[in-house]
Legacy VTK file of the C-alpha trace (Angstrom):
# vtk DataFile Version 3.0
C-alpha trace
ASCII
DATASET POLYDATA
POINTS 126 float
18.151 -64.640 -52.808
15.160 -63.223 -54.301
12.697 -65.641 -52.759
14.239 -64.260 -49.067
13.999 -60.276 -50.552
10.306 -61.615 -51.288
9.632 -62.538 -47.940
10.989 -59.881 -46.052
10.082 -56.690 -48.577
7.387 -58.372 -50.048
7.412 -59.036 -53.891
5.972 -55.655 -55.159
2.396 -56.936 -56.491
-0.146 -56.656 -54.238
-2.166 -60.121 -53.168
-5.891 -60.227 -53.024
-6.824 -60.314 -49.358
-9.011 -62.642 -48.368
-10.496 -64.473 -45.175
-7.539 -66.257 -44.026
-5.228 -63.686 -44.010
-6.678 -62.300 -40.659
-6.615 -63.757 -37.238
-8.776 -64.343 -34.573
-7.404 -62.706 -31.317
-7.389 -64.144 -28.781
-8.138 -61.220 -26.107
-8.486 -63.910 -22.674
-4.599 -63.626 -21.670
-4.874 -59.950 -21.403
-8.197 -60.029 -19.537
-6.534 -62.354 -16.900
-4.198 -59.537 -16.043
-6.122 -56.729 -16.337
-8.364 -58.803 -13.658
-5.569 -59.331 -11.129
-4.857 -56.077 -11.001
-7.525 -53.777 -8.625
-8.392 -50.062 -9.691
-9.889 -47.687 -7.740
-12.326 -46.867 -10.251
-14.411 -49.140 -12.376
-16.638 -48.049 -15.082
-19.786 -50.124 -15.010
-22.837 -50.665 -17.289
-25.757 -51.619 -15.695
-29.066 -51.926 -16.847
-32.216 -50.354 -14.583
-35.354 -52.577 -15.200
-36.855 -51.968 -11.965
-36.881 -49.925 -8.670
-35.427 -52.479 -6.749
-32.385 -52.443 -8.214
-31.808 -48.679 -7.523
-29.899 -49.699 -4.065
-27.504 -51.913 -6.055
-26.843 -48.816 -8.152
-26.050 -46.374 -5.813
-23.682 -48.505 -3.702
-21.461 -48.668 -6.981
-21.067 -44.703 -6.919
-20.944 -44.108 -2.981
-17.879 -46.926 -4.036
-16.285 -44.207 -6.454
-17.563 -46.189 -9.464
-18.838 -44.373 -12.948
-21.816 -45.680 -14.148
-23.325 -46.263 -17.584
-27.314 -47.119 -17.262
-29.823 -48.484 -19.234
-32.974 -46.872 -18.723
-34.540 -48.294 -21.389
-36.663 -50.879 -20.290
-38.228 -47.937 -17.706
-38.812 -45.340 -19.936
-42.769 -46.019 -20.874
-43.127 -45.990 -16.920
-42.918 -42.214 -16.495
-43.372 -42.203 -12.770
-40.520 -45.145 -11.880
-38.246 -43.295 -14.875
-38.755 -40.070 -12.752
-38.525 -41.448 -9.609
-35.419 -43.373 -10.128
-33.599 -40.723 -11.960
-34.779 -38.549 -8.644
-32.929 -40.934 -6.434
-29.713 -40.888 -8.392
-29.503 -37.340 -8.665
-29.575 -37.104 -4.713
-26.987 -39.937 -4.581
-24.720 -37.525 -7.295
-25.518 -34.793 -4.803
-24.451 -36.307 -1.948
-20.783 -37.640 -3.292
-20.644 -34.493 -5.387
-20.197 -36.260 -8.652
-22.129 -35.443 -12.327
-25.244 -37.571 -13.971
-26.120 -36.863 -17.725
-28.471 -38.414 -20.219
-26.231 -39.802 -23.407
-29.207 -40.339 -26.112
-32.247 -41.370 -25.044
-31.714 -44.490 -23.413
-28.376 -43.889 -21.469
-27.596 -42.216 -18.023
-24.301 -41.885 -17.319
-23.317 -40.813 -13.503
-20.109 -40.494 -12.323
-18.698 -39.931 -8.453
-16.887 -37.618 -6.302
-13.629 -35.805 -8.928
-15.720 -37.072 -12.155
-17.147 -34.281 -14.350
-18.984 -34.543 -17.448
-18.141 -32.416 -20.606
-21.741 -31.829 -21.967
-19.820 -30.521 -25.450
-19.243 -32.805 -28.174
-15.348 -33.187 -29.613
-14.947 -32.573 -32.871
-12.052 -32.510 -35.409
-11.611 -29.034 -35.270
-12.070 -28.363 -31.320
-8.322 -30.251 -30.917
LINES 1 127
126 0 1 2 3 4 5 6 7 8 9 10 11 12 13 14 15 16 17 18 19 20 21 22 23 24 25 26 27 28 29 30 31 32 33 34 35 36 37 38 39 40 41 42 43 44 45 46 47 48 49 50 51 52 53 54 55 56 57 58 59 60 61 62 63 64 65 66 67 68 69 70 71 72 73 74 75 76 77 78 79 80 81 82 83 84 85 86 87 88 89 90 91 92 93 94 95 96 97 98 99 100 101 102 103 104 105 106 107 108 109 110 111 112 113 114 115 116 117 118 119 120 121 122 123 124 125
């Protein structure tokens, strides 16, 4: 009897925890279905390492999409940075959604019903 109280209340010392009490999840089975299922809006990250890819870009938020972009890899190019971020400002314009900088390196832009809070949550403000 006390080995099944054991097992089901535990014995009342504490084991050491080690390596092999966690597990590995296995995350695929859930990805399957959150694939089958379509949403109207996907939140992408992209990553901007040229002008040509600018086209690309703006199709995902005339398609409703929120972006998360990686300027990056454009930044020491002050004249692409400024021309790119130039283009997707018109493209927020024209849907009527919001772009921000996050950081240095991060644009985020969001479409048409999609505002940014520029104010930072913190434990106090809920």
């Amino acid at each position: 009897m006390a080995k099944i109280m054991d097992k089901l209340f535990g014995s009342g010392t504490k084991s050491k925890s080690g390596v092999d009490e966690y597990t590995e999840l296995d995350l695929g089975k859930y990805q399957e279905i959150l694939d089958s299922e379509p949403a109207e809006t996907y939140i992408r990250v992209a990553e901007l390492t040229h002008f040509n890819e600018l086209p690309g870009l703006k199709k995902e938020i005339y398609d409703g999409n929120i972006l998360m972009i990686d300027i990056s890899n454009i930044k020491a190019d002050k004249l692409l940075l400024d021309r790119a971020l130039k283009d997707l400002k018109d493209v927020v314009a024209d849907v009527r959604g919001d772009i921000a900088g996050i950081k240095d390196d991060q644009v985020l832009v969001t479409p048409s019903g999609i505002r940014i809070d520029r104010s930072k949550i913190t434990g106090s403000r809920y």
